[in-house]
N, CA, C and O of each residue as an XYZ file, in Angstrom:
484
protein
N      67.249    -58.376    -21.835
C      66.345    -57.324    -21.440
C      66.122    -56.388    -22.625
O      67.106    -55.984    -23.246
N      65.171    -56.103    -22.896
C      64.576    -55.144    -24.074
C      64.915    -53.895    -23.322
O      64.891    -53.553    -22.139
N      65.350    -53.154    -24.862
C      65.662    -51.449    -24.614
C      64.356    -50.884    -24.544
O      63.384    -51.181    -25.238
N      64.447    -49.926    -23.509
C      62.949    -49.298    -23.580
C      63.550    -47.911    -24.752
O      64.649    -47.357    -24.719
N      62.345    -47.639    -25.755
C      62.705    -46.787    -26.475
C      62.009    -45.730    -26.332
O      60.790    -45.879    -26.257
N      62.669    -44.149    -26.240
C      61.769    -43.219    -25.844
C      60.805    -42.822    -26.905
O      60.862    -43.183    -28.080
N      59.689    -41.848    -26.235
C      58.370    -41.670    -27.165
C      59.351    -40.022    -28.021
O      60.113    -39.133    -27.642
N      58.770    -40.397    -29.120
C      59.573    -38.779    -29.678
C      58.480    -37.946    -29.523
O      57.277    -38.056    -29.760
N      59.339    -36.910    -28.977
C      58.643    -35.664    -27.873
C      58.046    -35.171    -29.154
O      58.682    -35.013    -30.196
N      56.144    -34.831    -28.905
C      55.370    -34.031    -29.817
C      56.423    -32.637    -29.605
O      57.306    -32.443    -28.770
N      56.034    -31.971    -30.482
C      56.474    -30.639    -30.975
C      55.473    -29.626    -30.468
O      54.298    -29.987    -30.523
N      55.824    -27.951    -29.795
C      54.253    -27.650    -29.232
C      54.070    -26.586    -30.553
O      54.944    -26.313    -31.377
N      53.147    -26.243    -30.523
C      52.523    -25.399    -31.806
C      51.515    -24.491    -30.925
O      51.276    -24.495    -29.717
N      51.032    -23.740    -31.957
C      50.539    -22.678    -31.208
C      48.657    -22.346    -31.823
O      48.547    -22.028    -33.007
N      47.576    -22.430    -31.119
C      46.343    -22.741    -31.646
C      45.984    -21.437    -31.749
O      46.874    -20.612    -31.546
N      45.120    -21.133    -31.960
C      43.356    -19.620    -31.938
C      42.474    -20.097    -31.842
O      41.809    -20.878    -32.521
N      42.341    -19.304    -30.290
C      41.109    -19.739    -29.617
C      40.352    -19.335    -29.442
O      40.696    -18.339    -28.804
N      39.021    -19.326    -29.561
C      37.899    -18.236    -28.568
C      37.764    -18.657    -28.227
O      37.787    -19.887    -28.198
N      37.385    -17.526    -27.420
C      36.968    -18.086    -25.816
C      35.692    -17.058    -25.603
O      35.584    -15.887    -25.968
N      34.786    -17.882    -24.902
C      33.986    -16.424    -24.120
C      33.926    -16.934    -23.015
O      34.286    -18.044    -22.624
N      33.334    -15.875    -22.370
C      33.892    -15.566    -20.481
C      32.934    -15.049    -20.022
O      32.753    -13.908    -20.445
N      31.843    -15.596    -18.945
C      30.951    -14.850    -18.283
C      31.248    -13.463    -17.448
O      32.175    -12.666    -17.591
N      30.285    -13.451    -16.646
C      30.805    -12.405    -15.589
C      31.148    -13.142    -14.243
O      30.963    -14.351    -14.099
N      31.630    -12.370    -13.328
C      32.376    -13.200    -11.750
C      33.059    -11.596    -11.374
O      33.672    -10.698    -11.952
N      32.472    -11.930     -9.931
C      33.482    -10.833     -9.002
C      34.869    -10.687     -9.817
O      35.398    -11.648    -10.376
N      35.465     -9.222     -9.824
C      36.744     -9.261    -10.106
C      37.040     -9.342    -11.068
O      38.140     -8.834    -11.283
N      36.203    -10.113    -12.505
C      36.636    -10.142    -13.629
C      37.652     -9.110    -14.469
O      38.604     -9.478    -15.157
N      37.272     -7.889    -14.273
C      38.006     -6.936    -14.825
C      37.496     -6.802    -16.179
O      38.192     -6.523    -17.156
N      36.086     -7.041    -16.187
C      35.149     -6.514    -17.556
C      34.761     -4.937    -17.235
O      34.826     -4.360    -16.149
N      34.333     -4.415    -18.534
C      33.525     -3.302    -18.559
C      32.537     -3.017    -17.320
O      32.761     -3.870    -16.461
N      31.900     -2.455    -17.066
C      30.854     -1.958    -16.104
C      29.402     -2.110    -17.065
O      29.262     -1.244    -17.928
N      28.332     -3.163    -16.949
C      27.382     -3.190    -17.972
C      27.914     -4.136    -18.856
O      27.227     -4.269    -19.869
N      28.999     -4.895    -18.795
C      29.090     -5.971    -19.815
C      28.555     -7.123    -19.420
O      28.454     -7.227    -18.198
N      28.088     -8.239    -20.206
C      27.333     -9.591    -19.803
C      28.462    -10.689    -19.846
O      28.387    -11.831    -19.392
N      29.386    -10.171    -20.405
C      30.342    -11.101    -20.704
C      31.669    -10.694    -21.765
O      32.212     -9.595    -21.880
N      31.930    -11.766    -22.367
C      33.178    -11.336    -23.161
C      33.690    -12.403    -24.373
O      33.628    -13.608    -24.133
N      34.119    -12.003    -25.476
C      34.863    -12.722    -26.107
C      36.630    -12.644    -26.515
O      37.344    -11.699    -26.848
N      36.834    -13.737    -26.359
C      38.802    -13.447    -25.952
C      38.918    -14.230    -27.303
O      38.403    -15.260    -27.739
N      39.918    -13.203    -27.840
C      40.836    -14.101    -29.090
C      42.336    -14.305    -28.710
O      43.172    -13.403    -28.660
N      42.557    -15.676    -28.440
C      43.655    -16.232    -27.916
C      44.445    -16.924    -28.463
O      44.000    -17.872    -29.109
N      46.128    -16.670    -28.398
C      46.660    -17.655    -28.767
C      48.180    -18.316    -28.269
O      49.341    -17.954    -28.083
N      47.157    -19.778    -28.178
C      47.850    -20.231    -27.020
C      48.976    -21.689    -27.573
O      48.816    -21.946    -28.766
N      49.794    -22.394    -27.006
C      50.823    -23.106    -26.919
C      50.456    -24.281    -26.345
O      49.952    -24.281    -25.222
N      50.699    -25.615    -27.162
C      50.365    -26.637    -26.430
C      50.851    -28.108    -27.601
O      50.968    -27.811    -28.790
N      51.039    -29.221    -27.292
C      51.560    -30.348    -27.839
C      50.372    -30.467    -29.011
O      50.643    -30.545    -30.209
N      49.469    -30.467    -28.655
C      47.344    -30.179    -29.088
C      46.797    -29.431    -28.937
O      46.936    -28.455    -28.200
N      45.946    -29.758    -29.695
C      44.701    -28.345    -29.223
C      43.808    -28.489    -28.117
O      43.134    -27.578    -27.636
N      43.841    -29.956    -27.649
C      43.006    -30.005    -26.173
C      44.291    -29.750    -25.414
O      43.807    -29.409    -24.335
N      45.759    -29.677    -25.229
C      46.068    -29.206    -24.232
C      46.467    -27.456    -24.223
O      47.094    -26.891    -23.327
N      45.899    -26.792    -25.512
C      46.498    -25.232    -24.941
C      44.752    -24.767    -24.879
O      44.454    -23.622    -24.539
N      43.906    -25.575    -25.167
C      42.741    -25.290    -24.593
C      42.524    -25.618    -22.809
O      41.690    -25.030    -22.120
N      43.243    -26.420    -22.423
C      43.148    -26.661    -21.147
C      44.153    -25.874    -20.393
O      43.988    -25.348    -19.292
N      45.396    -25.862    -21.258
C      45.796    -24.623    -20.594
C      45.387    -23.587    -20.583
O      45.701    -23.122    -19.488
N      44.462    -22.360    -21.534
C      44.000    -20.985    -21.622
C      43.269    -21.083    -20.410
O      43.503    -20.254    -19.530
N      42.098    -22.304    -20.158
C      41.072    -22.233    -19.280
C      41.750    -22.038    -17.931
O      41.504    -21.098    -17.175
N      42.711    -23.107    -17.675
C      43.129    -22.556    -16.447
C      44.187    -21.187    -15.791
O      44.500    -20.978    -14.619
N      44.496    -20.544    -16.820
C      45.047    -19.002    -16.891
C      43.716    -18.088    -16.608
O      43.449    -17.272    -15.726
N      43.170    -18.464    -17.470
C      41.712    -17.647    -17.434
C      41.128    -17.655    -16.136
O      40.845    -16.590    -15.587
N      40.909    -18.811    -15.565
C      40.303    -18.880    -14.124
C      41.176    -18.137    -13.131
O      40.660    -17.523    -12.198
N      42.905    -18.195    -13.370
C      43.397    -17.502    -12.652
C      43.573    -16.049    -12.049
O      43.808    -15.535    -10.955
N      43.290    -15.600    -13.583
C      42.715    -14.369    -13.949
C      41.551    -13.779    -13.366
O      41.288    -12.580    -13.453
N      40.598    -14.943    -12.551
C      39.285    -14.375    -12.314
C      38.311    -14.322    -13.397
O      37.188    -14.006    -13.002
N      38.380    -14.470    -14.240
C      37.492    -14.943    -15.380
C      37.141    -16.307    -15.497
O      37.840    -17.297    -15.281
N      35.427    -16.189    -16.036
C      34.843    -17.329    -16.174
C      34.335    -17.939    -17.297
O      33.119    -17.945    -17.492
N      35.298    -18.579    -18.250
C      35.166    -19.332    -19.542
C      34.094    -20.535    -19.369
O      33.999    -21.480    -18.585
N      33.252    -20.016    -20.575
C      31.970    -20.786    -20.908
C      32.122    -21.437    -21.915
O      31.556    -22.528    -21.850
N      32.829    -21.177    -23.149
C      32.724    -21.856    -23.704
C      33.944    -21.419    -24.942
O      34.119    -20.268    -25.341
N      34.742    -22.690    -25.438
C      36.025    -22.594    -26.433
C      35.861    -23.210    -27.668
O      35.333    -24.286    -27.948
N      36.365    -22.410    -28.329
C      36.291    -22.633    -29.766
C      37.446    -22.535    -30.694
O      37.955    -21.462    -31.018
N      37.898    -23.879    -31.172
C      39.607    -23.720    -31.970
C      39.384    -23.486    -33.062
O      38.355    -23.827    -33.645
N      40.320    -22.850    -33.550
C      40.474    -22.267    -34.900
C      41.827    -23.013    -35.879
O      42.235    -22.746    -37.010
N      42.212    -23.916    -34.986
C      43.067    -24.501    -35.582
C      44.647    -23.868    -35.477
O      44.731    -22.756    -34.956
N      45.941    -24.537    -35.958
C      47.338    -23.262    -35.363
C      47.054    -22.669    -36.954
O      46.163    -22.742    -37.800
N      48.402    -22.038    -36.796
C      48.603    -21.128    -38.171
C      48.582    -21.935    -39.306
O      47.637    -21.619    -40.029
N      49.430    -23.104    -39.870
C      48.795    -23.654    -41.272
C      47.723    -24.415    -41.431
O      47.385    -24.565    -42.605
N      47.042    -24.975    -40.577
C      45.855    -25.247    -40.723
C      45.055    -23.941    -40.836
O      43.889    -24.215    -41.120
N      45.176    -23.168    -40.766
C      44.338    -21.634    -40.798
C      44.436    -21.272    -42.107
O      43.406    -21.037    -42.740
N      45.704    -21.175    -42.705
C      45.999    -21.263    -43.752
C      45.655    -21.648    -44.512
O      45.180    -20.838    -45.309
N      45.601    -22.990    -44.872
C      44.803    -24.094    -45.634
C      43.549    -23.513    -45.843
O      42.970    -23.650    -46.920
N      43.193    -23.033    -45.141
C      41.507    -22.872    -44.660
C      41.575    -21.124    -45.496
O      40.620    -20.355    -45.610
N      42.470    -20.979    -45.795
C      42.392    -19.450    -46.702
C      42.078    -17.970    -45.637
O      41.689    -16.819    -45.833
N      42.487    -18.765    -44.496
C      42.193    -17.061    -43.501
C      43.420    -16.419    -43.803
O      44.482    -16.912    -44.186
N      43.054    -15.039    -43.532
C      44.554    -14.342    -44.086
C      44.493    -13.478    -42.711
O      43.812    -12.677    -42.070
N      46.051    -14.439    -42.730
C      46.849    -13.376    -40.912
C      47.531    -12.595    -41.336
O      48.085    -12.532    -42.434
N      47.542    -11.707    -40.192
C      48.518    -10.647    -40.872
C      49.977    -10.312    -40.170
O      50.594    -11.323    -39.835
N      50.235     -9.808    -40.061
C      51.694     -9.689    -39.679
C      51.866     -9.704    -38.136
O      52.674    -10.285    -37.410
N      50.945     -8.961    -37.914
C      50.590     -8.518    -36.277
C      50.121    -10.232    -35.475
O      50.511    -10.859    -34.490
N      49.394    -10.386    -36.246
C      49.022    -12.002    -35.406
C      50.004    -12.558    -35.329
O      50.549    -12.893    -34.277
N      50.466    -12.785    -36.634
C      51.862    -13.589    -36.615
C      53.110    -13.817    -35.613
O      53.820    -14.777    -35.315
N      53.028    -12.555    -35.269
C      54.198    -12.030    -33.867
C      53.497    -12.306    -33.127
O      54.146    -13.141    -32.498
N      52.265    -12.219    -32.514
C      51.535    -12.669    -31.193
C      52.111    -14.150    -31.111
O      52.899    -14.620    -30.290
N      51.332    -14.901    -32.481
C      51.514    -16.469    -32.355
C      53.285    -17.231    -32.114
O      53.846    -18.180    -31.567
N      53.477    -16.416    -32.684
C      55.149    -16.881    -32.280
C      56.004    -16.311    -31.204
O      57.177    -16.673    -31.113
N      55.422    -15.329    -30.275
C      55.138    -14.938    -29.262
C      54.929    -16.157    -28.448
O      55.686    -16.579    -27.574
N      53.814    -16.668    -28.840
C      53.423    -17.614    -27.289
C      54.182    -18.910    -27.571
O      54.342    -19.633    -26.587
N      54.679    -19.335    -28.734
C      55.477    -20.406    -29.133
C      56.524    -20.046    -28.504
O      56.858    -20.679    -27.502
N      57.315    -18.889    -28.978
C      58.609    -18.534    -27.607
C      58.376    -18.630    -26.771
O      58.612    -19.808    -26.503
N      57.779    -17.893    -25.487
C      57.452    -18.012    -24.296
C      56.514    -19.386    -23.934
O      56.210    -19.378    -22.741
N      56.005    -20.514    -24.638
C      55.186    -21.167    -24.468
C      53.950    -20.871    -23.158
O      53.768    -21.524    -22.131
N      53.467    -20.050    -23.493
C      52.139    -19.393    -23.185
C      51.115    -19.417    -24.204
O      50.992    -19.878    -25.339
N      50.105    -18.446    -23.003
C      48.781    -17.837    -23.628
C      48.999    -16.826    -23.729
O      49.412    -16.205    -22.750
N      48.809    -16.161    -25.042
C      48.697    -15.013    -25.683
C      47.123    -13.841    -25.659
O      47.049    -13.314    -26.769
N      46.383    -13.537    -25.066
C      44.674    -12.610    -24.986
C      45.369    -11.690    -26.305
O      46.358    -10.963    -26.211
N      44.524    -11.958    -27.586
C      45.437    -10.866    -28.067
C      44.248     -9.796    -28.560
O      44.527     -8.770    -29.180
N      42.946    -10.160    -28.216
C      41.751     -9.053    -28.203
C      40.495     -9.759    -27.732
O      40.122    -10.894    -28.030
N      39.690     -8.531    -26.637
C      38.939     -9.213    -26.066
C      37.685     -7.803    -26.470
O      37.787     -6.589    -26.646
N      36.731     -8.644    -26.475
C      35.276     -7.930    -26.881
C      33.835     -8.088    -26.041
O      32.872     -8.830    -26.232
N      34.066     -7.224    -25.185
C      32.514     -7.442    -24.393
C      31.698     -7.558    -24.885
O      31.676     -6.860    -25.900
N      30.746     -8.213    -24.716
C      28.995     -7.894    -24.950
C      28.311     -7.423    -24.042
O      28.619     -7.559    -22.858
N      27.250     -6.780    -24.454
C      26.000     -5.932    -23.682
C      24.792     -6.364    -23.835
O      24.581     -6.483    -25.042
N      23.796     -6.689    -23.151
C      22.731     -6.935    -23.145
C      21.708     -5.501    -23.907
O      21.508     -4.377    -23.448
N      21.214     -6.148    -25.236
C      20.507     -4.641    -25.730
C      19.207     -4.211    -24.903
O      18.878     -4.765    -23.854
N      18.608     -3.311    -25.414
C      17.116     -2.964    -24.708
C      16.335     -4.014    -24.888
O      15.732     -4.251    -23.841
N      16.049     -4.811    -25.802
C      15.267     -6.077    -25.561
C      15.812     -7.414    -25.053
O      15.461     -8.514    -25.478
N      16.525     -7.232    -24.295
C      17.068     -8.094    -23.638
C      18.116     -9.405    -24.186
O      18.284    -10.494    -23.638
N      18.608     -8.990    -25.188
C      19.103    -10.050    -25.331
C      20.787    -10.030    -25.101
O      21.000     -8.891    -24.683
N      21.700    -10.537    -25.152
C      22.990    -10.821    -24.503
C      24.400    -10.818    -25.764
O      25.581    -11.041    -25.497
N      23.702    -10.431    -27.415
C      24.688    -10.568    -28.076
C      25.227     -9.475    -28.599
O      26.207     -9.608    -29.332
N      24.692     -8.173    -28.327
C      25.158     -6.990    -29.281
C      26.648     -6.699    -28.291
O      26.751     -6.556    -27.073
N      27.550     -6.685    -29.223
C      28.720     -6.033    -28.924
C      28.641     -4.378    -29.328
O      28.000     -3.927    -30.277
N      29.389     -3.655    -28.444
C      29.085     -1.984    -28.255
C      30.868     -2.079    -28.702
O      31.537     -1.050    -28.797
């Protein structure tokens, strides 16, 4: 009989995400906001699973995510020459401890006088 050999357990890492978030009863947006953008950072084996995890925190939350955008974890960010700073740093290893989602700033938008849906106030 052949040994079954186990899979070696991925490692979880920690991504940056945006997110934006419509409006919905309850959200807990501004009064006059159209929506929102969340900078997140979240915990997962991949980046499709702490994207699938944020979404479903988010829904729990009462918020309605439209649409996600990875930024990659911390050395791929790196690579890429973004400069974190100390403060992120503790968020991101934050949600690596606790293996969570981290909201670590969120930014409404407002619809301006000509109607359009992108000026942030």
């Amino acid at each position: 009989m052949a040994e079954k050999k186990d899979k070696p357990k991925r490692e979880q890492q920690v991504y940056t995400l945006l997110v934006e978030v419509g409006r919905k009863n309850g959200d807990g947006l501004p009064e006059g906001a159209t929506g929102a953008a969340l900078m997140c950072y979240a915990s997962g084996v991949d980046e499709a699973e702490a994207v699938r995890e944020t979404v479903a925190i988010l829904k729990q939350a009462d918020l309605a995510p439209l649409d996600v955008t990875g930024y990659g974890t911390l050395d791929e960010r790196l690579a890429e020459g973004h400069d974190i700073d100390e403060e992120e740093r503790a968020l991101m290893g934050r949600a690596l401890e606790e293996n969570s989602v981290i909201v670590a700033q969120m930014t409404p938008f407002y619809e301006d006088a000509k109607g359009g849906s992108d000026t942030v106030h």
